[in-house]
ROSEZA-96759 format. One line per field, with one value per atom (N, C-alpha, C): y, x negated, z; residue number from 1. Coordinates in steps of 0.02 Angstrom, whole numbers, plus 50000, padded with zeros to 5 digits. Layout:
N
north Y|...
east X|...
up Z|...
n NUM|...
END
This chain:
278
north 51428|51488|51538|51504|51554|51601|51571|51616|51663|51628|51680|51653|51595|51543|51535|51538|51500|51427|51380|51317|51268|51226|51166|51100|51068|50985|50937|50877|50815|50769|50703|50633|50609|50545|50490|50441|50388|50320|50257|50248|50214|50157|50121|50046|50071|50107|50113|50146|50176|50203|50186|50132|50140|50128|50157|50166|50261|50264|50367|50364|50310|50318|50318|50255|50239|50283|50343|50388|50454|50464|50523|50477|50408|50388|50403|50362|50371|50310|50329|50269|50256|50286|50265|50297|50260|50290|50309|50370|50434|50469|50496|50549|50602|50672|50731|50774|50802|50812|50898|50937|51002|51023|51015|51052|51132|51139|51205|51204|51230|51218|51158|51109|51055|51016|51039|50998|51006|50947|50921|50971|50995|51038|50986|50973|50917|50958|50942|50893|50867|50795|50807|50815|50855|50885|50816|50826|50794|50815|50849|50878|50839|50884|50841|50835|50795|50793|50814|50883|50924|51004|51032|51062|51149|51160|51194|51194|51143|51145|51136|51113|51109|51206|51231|51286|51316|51298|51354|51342|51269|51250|51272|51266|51320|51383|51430|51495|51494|51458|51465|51462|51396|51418|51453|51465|51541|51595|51602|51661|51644|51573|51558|51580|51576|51576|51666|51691|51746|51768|51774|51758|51740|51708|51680|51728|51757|51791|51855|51890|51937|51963|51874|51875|51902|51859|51845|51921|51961|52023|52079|52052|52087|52120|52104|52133|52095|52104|52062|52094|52025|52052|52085|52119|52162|52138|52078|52035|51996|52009|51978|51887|51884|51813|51791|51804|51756|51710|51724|51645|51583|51589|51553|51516|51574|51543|51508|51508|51468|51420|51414|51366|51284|51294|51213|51186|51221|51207|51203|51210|51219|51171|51144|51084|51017|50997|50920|50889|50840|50790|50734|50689|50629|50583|50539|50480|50424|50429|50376|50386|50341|50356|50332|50329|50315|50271|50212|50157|50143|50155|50145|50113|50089|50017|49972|49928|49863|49798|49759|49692|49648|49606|49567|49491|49471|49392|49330|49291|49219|49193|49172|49113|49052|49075|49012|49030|49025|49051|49091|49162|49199|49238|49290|49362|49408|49449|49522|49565|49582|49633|49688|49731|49781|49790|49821|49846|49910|49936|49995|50000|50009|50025|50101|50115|50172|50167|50192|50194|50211|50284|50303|50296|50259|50255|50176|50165|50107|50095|50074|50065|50042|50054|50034|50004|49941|49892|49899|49921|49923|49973|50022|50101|50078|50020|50006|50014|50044|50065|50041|49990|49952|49973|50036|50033|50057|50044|50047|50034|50063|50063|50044|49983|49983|50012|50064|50109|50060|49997|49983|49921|49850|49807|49755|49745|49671|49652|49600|49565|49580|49567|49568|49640|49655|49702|49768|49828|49895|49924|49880|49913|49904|49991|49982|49931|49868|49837|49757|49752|49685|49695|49668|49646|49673|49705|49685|49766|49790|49839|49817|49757|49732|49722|49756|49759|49815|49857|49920|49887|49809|49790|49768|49781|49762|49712|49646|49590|49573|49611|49597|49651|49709|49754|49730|49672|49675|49635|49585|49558|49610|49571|49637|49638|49698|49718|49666|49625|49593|49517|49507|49452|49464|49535|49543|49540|49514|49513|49550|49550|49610|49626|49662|49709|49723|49655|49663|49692|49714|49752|49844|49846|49931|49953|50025|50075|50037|49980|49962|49966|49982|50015|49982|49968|49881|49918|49943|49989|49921|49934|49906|49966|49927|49959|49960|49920|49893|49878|49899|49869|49788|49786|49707|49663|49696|49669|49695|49673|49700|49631|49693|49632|49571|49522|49477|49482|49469|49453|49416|49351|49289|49301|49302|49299|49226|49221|49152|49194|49190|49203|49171|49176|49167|49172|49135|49172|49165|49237|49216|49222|49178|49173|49209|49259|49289|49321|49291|49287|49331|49363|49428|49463|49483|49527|49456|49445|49362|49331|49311|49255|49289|49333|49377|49351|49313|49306|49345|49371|49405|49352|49395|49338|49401|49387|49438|49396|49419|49380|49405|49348|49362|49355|49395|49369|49378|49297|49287|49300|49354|49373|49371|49341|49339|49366|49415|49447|49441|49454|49426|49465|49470|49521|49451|49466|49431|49463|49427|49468|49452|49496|49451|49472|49441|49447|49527|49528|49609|49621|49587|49590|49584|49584|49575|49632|49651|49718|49688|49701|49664|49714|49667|49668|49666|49714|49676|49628|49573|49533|49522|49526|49491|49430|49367|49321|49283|49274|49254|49165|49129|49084|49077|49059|49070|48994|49005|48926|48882|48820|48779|48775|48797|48809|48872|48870|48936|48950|48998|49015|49053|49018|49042|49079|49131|49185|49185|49165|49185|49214|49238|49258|49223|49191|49174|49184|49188|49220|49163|49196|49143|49153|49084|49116|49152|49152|49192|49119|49071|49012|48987|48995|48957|49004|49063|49108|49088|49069|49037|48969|48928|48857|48879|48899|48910|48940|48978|48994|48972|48925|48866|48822|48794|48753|48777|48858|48866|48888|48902|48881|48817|48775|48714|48690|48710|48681|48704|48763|48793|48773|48763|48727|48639|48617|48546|48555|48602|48620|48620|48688|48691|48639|48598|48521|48508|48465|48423|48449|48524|48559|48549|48562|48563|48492|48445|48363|48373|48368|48360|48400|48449|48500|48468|48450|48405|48348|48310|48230|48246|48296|48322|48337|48387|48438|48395|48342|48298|48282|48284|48257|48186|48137|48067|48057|47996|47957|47924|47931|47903|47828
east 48422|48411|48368|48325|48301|48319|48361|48406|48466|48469|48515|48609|48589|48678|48657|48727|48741|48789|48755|48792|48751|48781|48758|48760|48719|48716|48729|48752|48748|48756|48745|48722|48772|48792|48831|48819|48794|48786|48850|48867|48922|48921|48872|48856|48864|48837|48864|48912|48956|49005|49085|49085|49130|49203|49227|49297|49303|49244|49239|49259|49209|49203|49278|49308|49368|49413|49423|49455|49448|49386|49388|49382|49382|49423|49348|49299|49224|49209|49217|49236|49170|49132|49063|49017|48933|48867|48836|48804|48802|48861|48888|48945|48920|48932|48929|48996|49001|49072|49053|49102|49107|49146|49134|49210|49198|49260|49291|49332|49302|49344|49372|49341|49341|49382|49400|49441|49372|49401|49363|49406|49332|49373|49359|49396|49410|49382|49377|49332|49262|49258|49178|49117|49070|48993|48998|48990|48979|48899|48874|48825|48761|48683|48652|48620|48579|48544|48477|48472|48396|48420|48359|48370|48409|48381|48415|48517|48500|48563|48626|48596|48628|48616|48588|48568|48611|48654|48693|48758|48776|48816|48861|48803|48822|48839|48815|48809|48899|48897|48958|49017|49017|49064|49065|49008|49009|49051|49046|49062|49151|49161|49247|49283|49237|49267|49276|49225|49221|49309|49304|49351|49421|49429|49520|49518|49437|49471|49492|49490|49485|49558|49560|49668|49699|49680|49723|49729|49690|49674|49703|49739|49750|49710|49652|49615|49604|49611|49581|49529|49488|49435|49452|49424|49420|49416|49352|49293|49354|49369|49392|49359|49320|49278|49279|49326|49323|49353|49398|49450|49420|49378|49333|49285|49254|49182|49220|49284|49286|49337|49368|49412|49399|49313|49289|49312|49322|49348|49437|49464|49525|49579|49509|49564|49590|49668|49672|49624|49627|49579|49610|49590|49611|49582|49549|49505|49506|49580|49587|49546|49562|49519|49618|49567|49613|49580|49597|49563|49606|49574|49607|49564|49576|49538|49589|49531|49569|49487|49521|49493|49462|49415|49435|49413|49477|49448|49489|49464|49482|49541|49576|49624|49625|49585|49581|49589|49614|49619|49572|49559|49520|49538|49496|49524|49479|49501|49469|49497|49427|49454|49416|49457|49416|49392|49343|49324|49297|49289|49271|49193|49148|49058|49045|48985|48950|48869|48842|48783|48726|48774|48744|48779|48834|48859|48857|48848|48876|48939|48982|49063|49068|49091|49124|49181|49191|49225|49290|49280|49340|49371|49344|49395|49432|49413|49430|49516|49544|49612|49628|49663|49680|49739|49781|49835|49835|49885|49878|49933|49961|50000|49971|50018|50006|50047|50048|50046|50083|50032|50031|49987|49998|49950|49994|49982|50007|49948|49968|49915|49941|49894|49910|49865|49910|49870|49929|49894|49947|49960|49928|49965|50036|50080|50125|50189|50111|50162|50147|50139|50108|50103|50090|50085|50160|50124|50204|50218|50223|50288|50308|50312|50376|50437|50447|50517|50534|50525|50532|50576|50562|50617|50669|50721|50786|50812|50781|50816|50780|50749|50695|50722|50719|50780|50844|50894|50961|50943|50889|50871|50884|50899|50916|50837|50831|50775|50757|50795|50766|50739|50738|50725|50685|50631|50582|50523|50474|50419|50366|50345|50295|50248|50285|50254|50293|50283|50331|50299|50251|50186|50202|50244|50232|50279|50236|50279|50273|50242|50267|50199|50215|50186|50161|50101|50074|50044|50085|50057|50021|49950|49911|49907|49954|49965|49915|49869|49819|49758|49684|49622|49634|49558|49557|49613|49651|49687|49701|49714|49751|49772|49822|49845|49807|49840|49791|49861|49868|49925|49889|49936|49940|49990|49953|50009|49992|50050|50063|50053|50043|50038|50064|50145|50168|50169|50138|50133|50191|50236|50286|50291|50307|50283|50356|50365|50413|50415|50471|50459|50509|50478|50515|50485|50525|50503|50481|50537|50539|50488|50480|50436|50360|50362|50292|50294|50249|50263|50213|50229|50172|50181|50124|50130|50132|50172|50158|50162|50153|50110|50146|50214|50255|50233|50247|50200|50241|50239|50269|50221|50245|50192|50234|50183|50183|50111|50131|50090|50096|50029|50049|49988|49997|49942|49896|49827|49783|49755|49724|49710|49615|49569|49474|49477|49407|49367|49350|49312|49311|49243|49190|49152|49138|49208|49216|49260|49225|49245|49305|49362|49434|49425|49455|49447|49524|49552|49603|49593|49627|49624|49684|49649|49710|49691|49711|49709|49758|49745|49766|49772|49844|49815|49854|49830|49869|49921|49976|50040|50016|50029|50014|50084|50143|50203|50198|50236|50249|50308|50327|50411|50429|50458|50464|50554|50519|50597|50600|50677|50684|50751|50745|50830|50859|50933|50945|51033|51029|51106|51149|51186|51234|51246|51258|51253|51317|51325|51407|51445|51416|51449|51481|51433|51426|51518|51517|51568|51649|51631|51673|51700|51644|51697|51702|51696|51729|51809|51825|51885|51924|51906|51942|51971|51916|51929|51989|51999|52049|52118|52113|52176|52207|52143|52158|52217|52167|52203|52274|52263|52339|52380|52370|52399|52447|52402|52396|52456|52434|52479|52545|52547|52631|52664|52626|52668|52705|52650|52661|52720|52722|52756|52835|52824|52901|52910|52885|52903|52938|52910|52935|53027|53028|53089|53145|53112|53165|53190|53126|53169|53206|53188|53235|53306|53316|53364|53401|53390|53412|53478|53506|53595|53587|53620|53624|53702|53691|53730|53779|53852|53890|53931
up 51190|51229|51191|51160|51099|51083|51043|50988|51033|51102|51120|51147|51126|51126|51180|51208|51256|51254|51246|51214|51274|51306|51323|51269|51294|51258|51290|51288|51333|51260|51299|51292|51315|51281|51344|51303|51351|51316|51302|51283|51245|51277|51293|51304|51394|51405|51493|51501|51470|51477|51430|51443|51370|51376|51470|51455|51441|51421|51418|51363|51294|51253|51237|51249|51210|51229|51301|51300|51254|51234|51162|51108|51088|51029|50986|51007|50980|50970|50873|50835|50803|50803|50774|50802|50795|50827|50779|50797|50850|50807|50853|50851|50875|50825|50866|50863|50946|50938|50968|50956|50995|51031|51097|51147|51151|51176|51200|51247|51292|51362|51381|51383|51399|51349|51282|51246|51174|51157|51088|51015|50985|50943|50862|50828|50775|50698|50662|50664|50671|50694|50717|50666|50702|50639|50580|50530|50471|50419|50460|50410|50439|50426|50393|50492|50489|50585|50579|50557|50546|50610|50645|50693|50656|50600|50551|50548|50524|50497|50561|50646|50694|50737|50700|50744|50694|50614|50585|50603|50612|50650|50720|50761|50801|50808|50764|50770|50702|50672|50645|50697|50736|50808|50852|50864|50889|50851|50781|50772|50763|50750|50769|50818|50871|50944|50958|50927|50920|50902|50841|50810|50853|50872|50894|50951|50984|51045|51016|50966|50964|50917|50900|50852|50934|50970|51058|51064|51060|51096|51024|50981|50930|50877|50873|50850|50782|50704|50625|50603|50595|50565|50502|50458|50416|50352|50364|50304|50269|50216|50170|50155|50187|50152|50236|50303|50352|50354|50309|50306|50287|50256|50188|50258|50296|50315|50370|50418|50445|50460|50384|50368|50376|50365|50383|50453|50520|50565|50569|50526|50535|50502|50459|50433|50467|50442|50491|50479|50545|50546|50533|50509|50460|50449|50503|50487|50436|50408|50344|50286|50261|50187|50139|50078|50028|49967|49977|49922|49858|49795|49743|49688|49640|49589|49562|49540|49513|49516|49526|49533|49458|49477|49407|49461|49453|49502|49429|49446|49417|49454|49398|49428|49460|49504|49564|49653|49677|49754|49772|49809|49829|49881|49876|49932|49926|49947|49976|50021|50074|50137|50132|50175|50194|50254|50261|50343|50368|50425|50452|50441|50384|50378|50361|50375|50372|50367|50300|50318|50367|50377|50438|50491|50495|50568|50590|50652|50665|50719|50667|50673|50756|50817|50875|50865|50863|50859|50881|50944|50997|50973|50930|50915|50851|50804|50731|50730|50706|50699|50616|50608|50529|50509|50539|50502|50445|50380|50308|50281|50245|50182|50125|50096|50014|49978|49940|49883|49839|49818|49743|49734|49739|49730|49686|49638|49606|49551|49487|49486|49392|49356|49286|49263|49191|49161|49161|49162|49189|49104|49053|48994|48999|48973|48958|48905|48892|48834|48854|48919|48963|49043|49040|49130|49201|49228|49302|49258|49242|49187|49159|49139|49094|49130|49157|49204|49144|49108|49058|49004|48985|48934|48965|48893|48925|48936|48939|48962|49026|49056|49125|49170|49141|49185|49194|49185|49205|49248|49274|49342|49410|49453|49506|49546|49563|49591|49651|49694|49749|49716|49656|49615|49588|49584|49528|49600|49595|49637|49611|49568|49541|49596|49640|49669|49739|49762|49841|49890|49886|49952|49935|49886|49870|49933|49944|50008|50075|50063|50140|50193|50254|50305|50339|50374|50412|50482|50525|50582|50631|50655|50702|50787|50825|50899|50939|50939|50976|50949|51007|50985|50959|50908|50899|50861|50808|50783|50711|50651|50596|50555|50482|50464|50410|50418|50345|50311|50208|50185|50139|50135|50101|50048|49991|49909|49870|49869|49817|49754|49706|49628|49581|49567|49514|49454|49387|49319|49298|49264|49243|49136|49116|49030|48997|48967|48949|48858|48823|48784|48744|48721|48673|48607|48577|48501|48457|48431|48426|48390|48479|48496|48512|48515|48553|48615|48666|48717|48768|48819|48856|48948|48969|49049|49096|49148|49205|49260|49327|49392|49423|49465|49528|49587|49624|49715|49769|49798|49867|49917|49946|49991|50072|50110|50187|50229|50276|50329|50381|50420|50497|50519|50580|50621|50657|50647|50681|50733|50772|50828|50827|50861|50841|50909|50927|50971|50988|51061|51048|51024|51021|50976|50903|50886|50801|50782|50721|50672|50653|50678|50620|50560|50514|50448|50408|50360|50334|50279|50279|50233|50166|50102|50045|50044|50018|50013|49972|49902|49835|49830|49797|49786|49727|49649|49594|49599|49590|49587|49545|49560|49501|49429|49464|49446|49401|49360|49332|49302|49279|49250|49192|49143|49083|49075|49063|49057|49014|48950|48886|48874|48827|48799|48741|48761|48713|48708|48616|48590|48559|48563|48513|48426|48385|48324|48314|48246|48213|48212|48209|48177|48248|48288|48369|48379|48357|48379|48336|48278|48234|48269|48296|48297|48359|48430|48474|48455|48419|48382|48367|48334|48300|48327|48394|48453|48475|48518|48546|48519|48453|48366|48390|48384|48378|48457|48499|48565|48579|48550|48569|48546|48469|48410|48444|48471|48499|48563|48610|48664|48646|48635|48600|48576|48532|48499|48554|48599|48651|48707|48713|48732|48729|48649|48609|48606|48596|48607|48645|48717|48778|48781|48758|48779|48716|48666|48635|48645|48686|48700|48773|48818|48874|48845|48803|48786|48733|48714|48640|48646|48614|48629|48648|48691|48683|48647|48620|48597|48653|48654|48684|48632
n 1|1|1|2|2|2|3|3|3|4|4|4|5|5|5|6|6|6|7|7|7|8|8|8|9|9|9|10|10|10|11|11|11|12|12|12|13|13|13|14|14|14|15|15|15|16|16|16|17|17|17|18|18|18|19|19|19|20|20|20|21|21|21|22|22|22|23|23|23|24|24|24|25|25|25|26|26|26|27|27|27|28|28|28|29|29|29|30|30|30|31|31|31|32|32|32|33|33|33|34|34|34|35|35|35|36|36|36|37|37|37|38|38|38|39|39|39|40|40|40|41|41|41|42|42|42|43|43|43|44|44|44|45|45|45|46|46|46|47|47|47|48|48|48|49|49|49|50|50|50|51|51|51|52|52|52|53|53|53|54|54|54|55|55|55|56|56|56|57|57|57|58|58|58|59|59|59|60|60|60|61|61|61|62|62|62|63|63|63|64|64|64|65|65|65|66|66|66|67|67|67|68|68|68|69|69|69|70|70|70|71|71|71|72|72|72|73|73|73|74|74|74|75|75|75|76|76|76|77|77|77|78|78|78|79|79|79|80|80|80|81|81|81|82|82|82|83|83|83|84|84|84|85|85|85|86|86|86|87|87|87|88|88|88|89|89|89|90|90|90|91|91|91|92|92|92|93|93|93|94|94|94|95|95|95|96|96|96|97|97|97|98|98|98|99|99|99|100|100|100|101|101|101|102|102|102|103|103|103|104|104|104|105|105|105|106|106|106|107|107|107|108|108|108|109|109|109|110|110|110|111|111|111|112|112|112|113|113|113|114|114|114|115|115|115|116|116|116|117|117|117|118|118|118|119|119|119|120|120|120|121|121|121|122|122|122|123|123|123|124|124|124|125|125|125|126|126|126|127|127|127|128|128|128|129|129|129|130|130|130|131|131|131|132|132|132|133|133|133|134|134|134|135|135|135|136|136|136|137|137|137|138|138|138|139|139|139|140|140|140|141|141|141|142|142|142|143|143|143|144|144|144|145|145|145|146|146|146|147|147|147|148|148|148|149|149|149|150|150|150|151|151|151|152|152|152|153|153|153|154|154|154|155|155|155|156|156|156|157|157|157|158|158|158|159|159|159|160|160|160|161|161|161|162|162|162|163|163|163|164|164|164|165|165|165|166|166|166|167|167|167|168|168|168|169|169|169|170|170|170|171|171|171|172|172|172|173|173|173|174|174|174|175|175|175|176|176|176|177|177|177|178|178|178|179|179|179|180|180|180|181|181|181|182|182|182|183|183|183|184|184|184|185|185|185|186|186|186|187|187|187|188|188|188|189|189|189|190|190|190|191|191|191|192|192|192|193|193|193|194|194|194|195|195|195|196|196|196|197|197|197|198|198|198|199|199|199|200|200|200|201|201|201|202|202|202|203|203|203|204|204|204|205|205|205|206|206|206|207|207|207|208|208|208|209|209|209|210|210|210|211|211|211|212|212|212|213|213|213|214|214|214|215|215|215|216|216|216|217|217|217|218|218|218|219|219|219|220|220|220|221|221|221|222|222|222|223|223|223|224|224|224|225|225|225|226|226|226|227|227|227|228|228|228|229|229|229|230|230|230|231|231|231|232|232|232|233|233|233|234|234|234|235|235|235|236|236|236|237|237|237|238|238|238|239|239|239|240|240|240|241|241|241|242|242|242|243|243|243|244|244|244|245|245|245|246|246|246|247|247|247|248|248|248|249|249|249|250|250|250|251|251|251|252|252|252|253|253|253|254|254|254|255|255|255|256|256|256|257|257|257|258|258|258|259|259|259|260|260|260|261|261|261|262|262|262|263|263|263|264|264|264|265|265|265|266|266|266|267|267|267|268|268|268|269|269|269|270|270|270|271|271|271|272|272|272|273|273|273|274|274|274|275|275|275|276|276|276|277|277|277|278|278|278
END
């Protein structure tokens, strides 16, 4: 009132209220959110929780609101630099993130998950939403002259694609419908020993992978889970040719057989066809 806004504030406690909460989709504590006419305007404050920086805050939506009434009523602002100041309100909202890396684990059974944390927030369980796409996960080294790219030489490319495992998790989509649930995926780890540029051998890592949706408690943060276990089995791919010689006596063989045929052939049609003796 100070300054002159007219802005209300409220509170709502989460723990006594929390079929409110889960109807505005209030996924972590403390949340600050901003309505407008009774609708939630996206996305929610991200900045710092000093009385400053909530009093510029405001006066920036203020001057938004300002703003759209005055597009409604036909009227553009002039200021070359309004697009700028209140584009921070205008962008989608997008609660995902985007995880990218690489691992270094041992060849022995393991895992790794992820989960919903915040330093400054603490995650509401019941709002945790796990759905996720993998992009891109397999196991080995991403030099172009080793690991799951060796599908790039040519005796590993004439394999048909539903036979190369590499990388059976890419593109695929793992939608979670419901609180309290996401997926875990279980990979077998195949080493496969492949031997080329004669006798260079390199290794790359096939994976049978199976997923399944778990369901937790509602007091538990679900989590997605990987879960690795390297084969005791493994599979050696090689190429192999035939000599010139190998190509020679096959040749010869079928000279030979034909050679042999025909005899037996012409026997036969002579002791049929033979004049007898009267």
């Amino acid at each position: 009132k100070a300054q002159g806004i007219n802005v209300g504030v409220g509170t709502v406690d989460c723990v006594a209220n929390p079929q409110m909460c889960k109807d505005q989709r209030i996924m972590a504590f403390p949340t600050l959110r901003w309505y407008e006419n009774g609708k939630a305007a996206t996305p929610d404050y991200r900045g710092d929780r000093t009385v400053d920086a909530l009093m510029e805050y405001v006066k920036k939506r203020g001057k938004n609101i300002e703003r759209k009434k005055q597009e409604e009523q036909g009227v553009t602002s002039k200021d070359k630099y309004a697009a700028n100041e209140f584009s921070e309100f205008e962008e989608e909202h997008h609660p995902g993130c985007l995880v990218a890396g690489h691992l270094m684990v041992n060849r022995v059974p393991g895992n790794f998950h992820m989960e919903a944390r915040s330093v400054n927030h603490e995650i509401n369980a019941a709002m945790t939403n796990l759905t996720h796409r993998v992009n891109d996960l397999s196991f080995g080294s991403t030099d172009p002259t080793s690991g799951h790219v060796l599908h790039m030489i040519n005796h590993f490319s004439n394999v048909p694609e539903k036979f190369k495992h590499t990388n059976p998790m890419k593109d695929k989509f793992y939608p979670t419908y419901d609180y309290h649930e996401a997926w875990h995926h279980h990979m077998k780890v195949v080493s496969t020993h492949i031997d080329y540029l004669f006798s260079r051998g390199t290794v790359l890592y096939q994976i049978l992978e199976n997923s399944q949706v778990v369901y937790y408690p509602e007091e538990s943060v679900p989590e997605i889970k990987f879960r690795f276990d390297m084969s005791p089995m493994s599979v050696n791919l090689t190429k192999e040719g035939r000599r010139w010689y190998e190509y020679l006596t096959s040749l010869l063989a079928i000279i030979g057989g034909t050679y042999t045929t025909l005899g037996l052939i012409n026997a036969t049609l002579l002791r049929i066809f033979k004049p007898k003796k009267i």
